[in-house]
C-alpha positions in Angstrom: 25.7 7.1 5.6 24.9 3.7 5.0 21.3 2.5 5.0 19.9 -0.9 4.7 16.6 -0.1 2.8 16.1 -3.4 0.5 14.2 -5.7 1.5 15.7 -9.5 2.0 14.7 -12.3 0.1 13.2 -15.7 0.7 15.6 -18.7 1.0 13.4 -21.1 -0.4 11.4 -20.9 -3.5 8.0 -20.6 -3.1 6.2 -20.8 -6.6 3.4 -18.1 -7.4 -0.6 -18.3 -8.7 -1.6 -14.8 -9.4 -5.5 -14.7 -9.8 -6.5 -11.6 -11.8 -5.0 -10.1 -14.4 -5.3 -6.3 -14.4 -2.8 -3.2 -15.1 -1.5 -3.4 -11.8 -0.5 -7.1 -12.4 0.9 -6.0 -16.0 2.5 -2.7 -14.2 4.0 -3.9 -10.5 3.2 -7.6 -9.6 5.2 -9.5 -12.7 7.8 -6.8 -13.1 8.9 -7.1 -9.3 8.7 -10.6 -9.4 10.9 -10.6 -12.2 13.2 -8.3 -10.9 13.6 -10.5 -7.4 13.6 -14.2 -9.6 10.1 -15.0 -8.1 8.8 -17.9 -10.0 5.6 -17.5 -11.7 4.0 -21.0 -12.1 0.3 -19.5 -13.2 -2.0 -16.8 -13.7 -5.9 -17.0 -14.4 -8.6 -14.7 -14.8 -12.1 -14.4 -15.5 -11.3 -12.7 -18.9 -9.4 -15.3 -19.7 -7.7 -13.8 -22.9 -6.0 -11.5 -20.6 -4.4 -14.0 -18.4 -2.8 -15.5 -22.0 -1.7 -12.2 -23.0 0.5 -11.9 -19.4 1.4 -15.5 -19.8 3.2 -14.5 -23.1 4.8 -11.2 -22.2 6.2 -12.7 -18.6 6.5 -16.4 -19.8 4.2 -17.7 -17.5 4.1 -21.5 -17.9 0.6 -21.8 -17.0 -3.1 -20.2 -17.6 -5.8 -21.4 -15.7 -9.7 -21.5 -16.4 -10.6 -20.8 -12.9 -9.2 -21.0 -9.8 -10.5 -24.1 -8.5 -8.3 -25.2 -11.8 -5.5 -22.9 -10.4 -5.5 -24.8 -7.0 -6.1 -28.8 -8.7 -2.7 -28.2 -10.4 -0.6 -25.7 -8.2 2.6 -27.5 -6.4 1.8 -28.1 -2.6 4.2 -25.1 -1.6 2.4 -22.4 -4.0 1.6 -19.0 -2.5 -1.4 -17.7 -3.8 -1.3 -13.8 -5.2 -4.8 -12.3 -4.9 -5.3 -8.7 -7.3 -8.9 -9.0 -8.1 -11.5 -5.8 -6.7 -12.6 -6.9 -2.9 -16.2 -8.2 -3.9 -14.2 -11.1 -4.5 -11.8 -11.9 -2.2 -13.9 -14.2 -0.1 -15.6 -16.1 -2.8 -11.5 -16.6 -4.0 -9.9 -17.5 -0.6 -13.0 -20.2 0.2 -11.7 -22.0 -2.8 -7.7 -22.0 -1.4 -6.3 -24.8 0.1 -6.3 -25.0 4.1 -3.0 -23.6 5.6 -1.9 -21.5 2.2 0.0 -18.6 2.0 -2.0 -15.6 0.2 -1.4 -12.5 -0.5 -4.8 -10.2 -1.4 -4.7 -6.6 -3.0 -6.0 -3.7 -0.7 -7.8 -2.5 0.7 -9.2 -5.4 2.6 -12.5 -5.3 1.7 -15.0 -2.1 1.1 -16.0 -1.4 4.5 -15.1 -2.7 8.2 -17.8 -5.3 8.0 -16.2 -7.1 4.8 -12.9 -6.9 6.3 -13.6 -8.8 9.6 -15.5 -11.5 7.3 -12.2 -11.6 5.2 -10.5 -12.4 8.8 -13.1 -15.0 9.8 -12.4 -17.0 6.5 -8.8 -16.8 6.7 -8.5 -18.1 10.2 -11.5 -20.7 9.8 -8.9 -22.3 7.0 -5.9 -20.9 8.7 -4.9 -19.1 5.8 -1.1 -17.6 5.9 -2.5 -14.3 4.8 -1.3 -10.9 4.4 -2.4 -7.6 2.6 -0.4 -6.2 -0.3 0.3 -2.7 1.5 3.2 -2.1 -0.8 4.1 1.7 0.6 5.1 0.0 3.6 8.2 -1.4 2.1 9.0 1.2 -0.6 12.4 2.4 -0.6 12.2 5.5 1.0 9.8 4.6 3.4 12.2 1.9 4.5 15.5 4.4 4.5 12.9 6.4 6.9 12.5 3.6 8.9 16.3 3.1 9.8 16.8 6.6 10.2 13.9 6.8 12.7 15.0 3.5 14.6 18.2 4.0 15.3 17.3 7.5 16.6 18.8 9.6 14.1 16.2 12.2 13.8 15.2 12.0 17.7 11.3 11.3 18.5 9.1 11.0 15.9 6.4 14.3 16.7 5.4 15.6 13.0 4.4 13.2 10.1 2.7 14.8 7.2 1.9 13.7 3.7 0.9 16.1 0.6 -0.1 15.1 -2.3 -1.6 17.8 -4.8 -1.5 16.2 -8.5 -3.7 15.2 -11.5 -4.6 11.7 -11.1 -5.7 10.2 -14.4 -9.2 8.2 -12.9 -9.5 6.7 -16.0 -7.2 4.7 -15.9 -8.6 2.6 -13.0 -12.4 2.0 -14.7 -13.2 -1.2 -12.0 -12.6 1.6 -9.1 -13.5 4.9 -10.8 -17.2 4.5 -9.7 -16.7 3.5 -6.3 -18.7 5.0 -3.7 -15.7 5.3 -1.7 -13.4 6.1 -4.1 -10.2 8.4 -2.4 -9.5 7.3 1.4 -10.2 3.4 0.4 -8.3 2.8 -2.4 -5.7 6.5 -2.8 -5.2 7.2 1.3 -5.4 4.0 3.1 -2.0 3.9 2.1 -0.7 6.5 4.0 -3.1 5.5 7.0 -1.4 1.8 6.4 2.4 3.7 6.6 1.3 5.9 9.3 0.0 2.8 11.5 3.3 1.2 10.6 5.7 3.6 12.4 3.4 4.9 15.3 0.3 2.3 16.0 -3.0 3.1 16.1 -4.3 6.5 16.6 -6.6 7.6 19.6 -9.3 9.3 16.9 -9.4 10.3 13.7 -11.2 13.5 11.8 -11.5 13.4 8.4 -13.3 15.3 5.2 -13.1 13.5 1.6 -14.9 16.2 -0.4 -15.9 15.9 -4.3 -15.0 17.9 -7.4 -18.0 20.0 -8.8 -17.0 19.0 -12.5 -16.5 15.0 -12.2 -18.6 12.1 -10.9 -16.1 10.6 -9.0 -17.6 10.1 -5.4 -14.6 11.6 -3.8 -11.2 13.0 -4.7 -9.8 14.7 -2.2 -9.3 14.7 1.3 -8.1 15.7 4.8 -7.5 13.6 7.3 -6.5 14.1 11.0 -4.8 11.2 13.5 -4.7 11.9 17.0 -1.6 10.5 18.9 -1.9 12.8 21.5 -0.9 16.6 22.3 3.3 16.4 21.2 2.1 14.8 17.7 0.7 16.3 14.4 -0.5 13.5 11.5 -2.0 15.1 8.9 -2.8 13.6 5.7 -4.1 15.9 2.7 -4.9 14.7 -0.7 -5.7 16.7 -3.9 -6.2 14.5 -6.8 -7.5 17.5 -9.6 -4.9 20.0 -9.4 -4.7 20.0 -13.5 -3.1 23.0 -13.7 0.2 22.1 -14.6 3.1 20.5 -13.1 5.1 23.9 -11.5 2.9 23.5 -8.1 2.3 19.6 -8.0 3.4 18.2 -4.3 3.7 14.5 -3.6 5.5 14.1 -0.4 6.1 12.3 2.9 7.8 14.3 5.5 9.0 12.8 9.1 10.0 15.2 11.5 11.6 14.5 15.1 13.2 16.2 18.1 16.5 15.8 16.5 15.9 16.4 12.9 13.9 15.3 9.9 13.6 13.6 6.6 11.5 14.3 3.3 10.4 11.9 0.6 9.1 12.8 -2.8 6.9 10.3 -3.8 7.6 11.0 -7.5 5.4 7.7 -8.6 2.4 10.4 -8.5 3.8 13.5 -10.1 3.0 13.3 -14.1 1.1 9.8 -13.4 1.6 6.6 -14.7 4.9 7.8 -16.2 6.3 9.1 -12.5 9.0 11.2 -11.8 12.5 10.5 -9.6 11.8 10.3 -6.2 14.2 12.1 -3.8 15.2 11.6 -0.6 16.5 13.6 2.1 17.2 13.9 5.6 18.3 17.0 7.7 20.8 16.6 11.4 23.2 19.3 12.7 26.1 19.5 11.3 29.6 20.3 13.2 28.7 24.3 13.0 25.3 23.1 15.0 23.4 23.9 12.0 20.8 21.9 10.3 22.1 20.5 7.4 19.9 18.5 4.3 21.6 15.8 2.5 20.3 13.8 -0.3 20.7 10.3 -0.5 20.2 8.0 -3.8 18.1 5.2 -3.3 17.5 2.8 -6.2 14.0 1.5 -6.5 10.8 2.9 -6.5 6.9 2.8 -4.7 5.8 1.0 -8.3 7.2 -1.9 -9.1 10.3 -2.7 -6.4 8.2 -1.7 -3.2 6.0 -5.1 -4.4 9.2 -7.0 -3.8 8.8 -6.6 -0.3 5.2 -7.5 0.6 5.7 -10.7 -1.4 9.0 -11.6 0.0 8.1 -11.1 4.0 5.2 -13.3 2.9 7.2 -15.9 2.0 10.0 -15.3 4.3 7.4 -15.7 7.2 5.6 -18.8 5.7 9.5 -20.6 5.2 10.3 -19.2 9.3 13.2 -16.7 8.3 11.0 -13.9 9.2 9.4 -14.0 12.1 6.5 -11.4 11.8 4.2 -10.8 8.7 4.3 -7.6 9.0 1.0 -6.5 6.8 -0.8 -9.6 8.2 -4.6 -9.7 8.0 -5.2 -8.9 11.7 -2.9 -5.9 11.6 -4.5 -4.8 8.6 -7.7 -5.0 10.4 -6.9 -2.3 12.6 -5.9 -0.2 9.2 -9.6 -0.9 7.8 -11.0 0.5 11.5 -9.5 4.0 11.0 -10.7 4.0 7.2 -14.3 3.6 8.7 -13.6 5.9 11.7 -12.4 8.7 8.5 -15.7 7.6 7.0 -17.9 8.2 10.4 -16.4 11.4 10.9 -16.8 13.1 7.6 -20.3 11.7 7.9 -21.0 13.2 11.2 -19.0 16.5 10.5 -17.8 19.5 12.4 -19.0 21.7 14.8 -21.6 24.0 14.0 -21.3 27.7 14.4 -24.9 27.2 15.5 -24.1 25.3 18.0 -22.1 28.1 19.6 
């Protein structure tokens, strides 16, 4: 079966100012834009000695002190790459020229509040802005996407994704201390990809629970989206399972009235080294019997899924796309259910005293 999964390119080339310079740049941003011929024009961050060291290793042309400097000297047709921590978004995009293209990291600020100020700055300078929800465009989640639109696995009624790993924390010392450390910066991802195939939810439960050996504020979690009685959307995460990799699980699984389809997410598994990821998808077969075949998909979730985010960005801003698909205002809705998770494991279950 053939499956259009890559994401298409801009026609025009839109030159890029990345402000920040942290492992994720290093890791995803510069290798996809390498890999698609994105052209870097500058980078700048407050440590500025890390911005040089990027500079060299990607041939940047340009370092910049600051990104007022950043925006004095970027061409007229720049789009503007934002991958600092959300305490600065808005202090950065104040400083952007009216009518720019940007693209910010998630999440979109660290609560609901922050997020809807994000939106009020971008529309008071009507920003072109999107968030960098890269899952969204990954290649399996895409192959999914074809699968389930053109009806091959029937209606969509069970979406579930597992993850049960060892996530090495410290490797992400800005977020490590966060006070909302898991379902804002590990699961709004999957809430994002969720959102993306079936909408909003009518409710949401959740329960992010902490691990009685480590100061992380959260680690795991459980969360519940309601899209009514035929559908089950379960998200469950379980970041400390350092017990070896025979029982580690990092999937997405899609299951309709027809058949299904299951990605490993193998970016996760043995973390930051990653495993294969694997895709498959199950129909009947001539014999009426379900039937899983795997497909090879080239490209990853980390670096070639930040391809697409960037290019619908740009393809938007040039007019060959006609919808920016992670746009700010959609994203909005995203940041609602990450503070509904955050209401309900604050508010809790029903007590048995209750009863």
């Amino acid at each position: 079966m053939n499956i259009p999964y890559q994401p298409k390119l801009p026609e025009t080339n839109q030159p890029i100012i990345i402000i920040g310079a942290s492992g994720i740049v290093k890791d995803a941003h510069l290798p996809a834009y390498e890999m698609a011929g994105f052209t870097v024009f500058g980078i700048t961050n407050r440590t500025i000695s890390k911005a040089h060291d990027l500079a060299k290793q990607f041939k940047i042309a340009h370092v910049f002190e600051n990104v007022a400097d950043a925006v004095k000297n970027a061409p007229s047709n720049a789009v503007y790459d934002i991958t600092v921590l959300p305490d600065q978004y808005i202090e950065i995009l104040e400083q952007l020229p009216n009518g720019a293209a940007v693209l910010i990291q998630k999440p979109m600020g660290n609560d609901l509040a922050q997020a809807r100020e994000i939106i009020a700055v971008c529309e008071r300078k009507n920003l072109v802005a999107a968030i960098n929800f890269q899952l969204r465009f990954a290649s399996f989640v895409s192959a999914a996407r074809h699968l389930i639109n053109e009806g091959i696995i029937g209606e969509l009624y069970d979406f579930e994704f597992k993850v049960t790993v060892n996530t090495p924390w410290e490797l992400f010392p800005l977020i490590k201390e966060h006070p909302r450390l898991e379902i804002l910066f590990h699961s709004v991802h999957y809430i994002d990809c969720i959102r993306s195939f079936l909408g909003n939810p009518k409710s949401v439960m959740a329960k992010t629970a902490k691990h009685p050996l480590k100061k992380l504020s959260s680690c795991r979690s459980t969360i519940i989206l309601d899209y009514g009685e035929d559908k089950h959307v379960v998200i469950n995460t379980n970041h400390d399972h350092h017990f070896g990799p025979k029982h580690e699980e990092s999937y997405i699984k899609w299951e309709g009235t027809k058949g299904a389809i299951k990605a490993k997410m193998g970016l996760l598994m043995n973390y930051p080294d990653g495993l294969p990821d694997e895709f498959e998808y199950s129909i009947l077969n001539e014999n009426g019997e379900y039937e899983w075949k795997k497909i090879e998909l080239e490209g990853s979730w980390f670096p070639e899924a930040f391809i697409g985010t960037m290019s619908n960005l740009m393809r938007f801003k040039e007019g060959s796309d006609t919808k920016l698909l992670a746009s700010v205002l959609d994203v909005l809705d995203t940041m609602k259910v990450v503070e509904a998770c955050y209401v309900s494991n604050k508010n809790g279950g029903v007590s048995l005293g209750e009863l």
